[in-house]
C-alpha positions as CSV (number, residue, x, y, z in Angstrom):
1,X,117.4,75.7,122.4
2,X,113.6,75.6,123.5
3,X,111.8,74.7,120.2
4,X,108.1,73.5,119.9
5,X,105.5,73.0,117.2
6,X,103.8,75.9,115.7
7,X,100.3,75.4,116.4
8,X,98.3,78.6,116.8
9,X,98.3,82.1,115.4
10,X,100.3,83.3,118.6
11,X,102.9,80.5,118.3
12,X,103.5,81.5,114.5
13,X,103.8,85.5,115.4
14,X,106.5,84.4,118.2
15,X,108.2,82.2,115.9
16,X,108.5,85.3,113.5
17,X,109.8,87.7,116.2
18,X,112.4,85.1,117.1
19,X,113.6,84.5,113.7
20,X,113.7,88.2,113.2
21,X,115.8,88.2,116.4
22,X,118.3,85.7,114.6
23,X,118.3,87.0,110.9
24,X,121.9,87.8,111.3
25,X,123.4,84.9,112.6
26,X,125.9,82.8,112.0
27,X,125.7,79.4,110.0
28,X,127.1,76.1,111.8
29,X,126.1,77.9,115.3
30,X,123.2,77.1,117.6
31,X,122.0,80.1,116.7
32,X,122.4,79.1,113.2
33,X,120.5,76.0,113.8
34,X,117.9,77.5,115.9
35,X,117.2,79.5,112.8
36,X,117.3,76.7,110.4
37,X,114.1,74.7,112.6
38,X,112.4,77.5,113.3
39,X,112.1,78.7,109.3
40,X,111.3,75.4,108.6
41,X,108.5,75.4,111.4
42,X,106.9,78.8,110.1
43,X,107.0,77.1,106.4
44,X,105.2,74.3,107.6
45,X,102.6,76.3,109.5
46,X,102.6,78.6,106.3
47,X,101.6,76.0,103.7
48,X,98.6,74.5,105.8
49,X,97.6,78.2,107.2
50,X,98.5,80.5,104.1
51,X,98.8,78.5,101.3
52,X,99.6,80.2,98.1
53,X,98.0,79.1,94.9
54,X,100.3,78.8,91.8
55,X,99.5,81.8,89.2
56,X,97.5,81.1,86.0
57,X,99.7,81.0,83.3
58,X,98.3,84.8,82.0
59,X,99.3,86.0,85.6
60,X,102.8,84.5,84.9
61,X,103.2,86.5,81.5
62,X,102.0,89.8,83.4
63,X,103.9,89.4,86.6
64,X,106.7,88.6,84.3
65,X,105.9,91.7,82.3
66,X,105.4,94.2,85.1
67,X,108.5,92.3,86.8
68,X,110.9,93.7,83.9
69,X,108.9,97.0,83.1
70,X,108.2,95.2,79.6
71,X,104.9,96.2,77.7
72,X,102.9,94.0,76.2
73,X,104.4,95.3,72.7
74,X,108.1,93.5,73.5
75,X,106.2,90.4,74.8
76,X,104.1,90.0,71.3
77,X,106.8,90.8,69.0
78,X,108.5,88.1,71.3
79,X,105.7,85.7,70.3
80,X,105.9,86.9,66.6
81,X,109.8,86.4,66.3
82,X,109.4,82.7,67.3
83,X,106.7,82.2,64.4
84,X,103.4,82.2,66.5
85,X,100.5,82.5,64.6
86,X,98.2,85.9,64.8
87,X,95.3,84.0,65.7
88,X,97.2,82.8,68.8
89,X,98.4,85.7,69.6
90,X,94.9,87.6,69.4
91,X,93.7,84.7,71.6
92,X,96.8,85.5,74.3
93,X,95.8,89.2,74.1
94,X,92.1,88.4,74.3
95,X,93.5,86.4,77.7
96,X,95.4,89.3,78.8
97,X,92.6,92.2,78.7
98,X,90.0,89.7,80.5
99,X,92.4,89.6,83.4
């Protein structure tokens, strides 16, 4: 198993080809293993190259919305059934259309 720290762009994109090569392997195997290191390299190199920013809360609702194929109409009556107040609700929507 020849394994080494992911330190450039070029290490990163081999890294990816090889774990493409061992996608289907199987678990408890040095194969397996080699797998197991090198997503956990990638990941690594990922969060201090790529990092992803956690959503706003009103990208949460619409991802969440567009996830399902729900309109806004099932998410407000949603809101409604559990006894939020118009005025919040006006604000949420006032939320949603900025975005």
């Amino acid at each position: 198993m020849d394994l080494k720290p992911i330190k450039t762009e070029k290490d990163y994109q081999q890294a990816l080809k090889e774990i493409e090569t061992l996608f289907e392997v199987e678990t408890n195997t040095l194969e397996g293993e080699k797998l197991d290191i090198l997503t956990t390299l990638v990941e690594a190199y990922e969060k201090q190259h790529y990092p992803i920013d956690n959503p706003t809360p009103i990208e949460a609702i619409l991802y969440f919305l567009e996830s399902r194929n729900q309109g806004f109409s099932i998410f407000i009556n949603g809101l409604k059934n559990r006894g939020v107040s118009d005025a919040i609700i006006n604000e949420v929507l006032n939320d949603l259309t900025v975005t």
